[in-house]
Structure formats: C-alpha cells, structure tokens
C-alpha positions in Angstrom: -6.3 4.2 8.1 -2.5 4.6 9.3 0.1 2.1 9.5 3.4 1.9 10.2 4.2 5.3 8.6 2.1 4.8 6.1 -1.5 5.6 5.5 -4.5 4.9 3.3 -7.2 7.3 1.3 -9.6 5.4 -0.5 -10.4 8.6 -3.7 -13.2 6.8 -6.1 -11.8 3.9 -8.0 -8.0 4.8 -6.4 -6.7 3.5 -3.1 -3.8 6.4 -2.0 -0.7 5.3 -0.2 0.0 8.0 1.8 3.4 9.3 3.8 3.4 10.2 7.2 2.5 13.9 6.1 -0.7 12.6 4.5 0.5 13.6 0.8 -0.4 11.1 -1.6 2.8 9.0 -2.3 0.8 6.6 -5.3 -2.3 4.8 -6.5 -2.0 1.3 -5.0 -4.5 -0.3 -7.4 -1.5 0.9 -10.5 1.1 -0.8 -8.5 2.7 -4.3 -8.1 2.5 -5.6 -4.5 4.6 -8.2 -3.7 3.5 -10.9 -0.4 7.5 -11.6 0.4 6.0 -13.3 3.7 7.7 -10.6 7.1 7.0 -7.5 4.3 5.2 -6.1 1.3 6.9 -4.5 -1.4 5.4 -2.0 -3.1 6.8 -1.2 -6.4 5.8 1.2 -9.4 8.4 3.1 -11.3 10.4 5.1 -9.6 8.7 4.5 -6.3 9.8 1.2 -3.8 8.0 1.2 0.0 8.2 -2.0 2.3 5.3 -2.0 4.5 4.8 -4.5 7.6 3.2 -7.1 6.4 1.2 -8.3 9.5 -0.2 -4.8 9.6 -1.2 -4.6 6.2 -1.8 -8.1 4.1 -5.5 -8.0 5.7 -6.4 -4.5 4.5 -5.2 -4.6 1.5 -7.1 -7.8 0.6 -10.2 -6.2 1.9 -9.8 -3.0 -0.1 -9.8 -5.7 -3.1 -6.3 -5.6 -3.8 -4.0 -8.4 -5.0 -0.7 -9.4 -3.8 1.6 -11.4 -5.8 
C-alpha cells in the first residue's frame, strides 16, 4: 500500500512503515498513533512522521491498529 510518501509492509505480527525508498522506517503496532483530526502523528523514540490523515485513519483501523 503507498500513501502520501509513505508506505505499508504487513511482515507476520509487524505492520512496517515504510519511506518512499521502501526501507523499513518502524513497527507501527510498537508505536503511539495520535488521531490529531487533518493528521496522524506517529511517534516512537527517536522517530516522529505526520501522515495525512484522510488517506490513512481507514487503513490503519483495518490493519487493527489503534489511534489515540
């Protein structure tokens, strides 16, 4: 899946965010995702992304993942 210049790679029990070069950026399911209503903020660490949120909320929810 690719958004934005983001993408997805669903690995097992991990769900990738990827960068526009395809290299695995972090696990989404080990990181805090923050609903902040125009954009989703992706935290863990080190690491900060804001993805669209129109483009995303809806497949993140159906990959199972929760938004706070």
């Amino acid at each position: 899946m690719g958004f934005d210049k983001h993408g997805i790679e669903v690995n097992g029990d991990c769900i990738w965010l990827l960068d526009a070069g395809g290299q695995r950026l972090g696990d989404l399911t080990e990181m805090q995702l923050l609903d902040l209503g125009s954009r989703i903020s992706v935290e863990s660490g080190l690491l900060n992304f804001d993805l669209e949120a129109q483009k995303w909320r809806e497949c993140l929810i159906a990959l199972g993942l929760e938004l706070d």
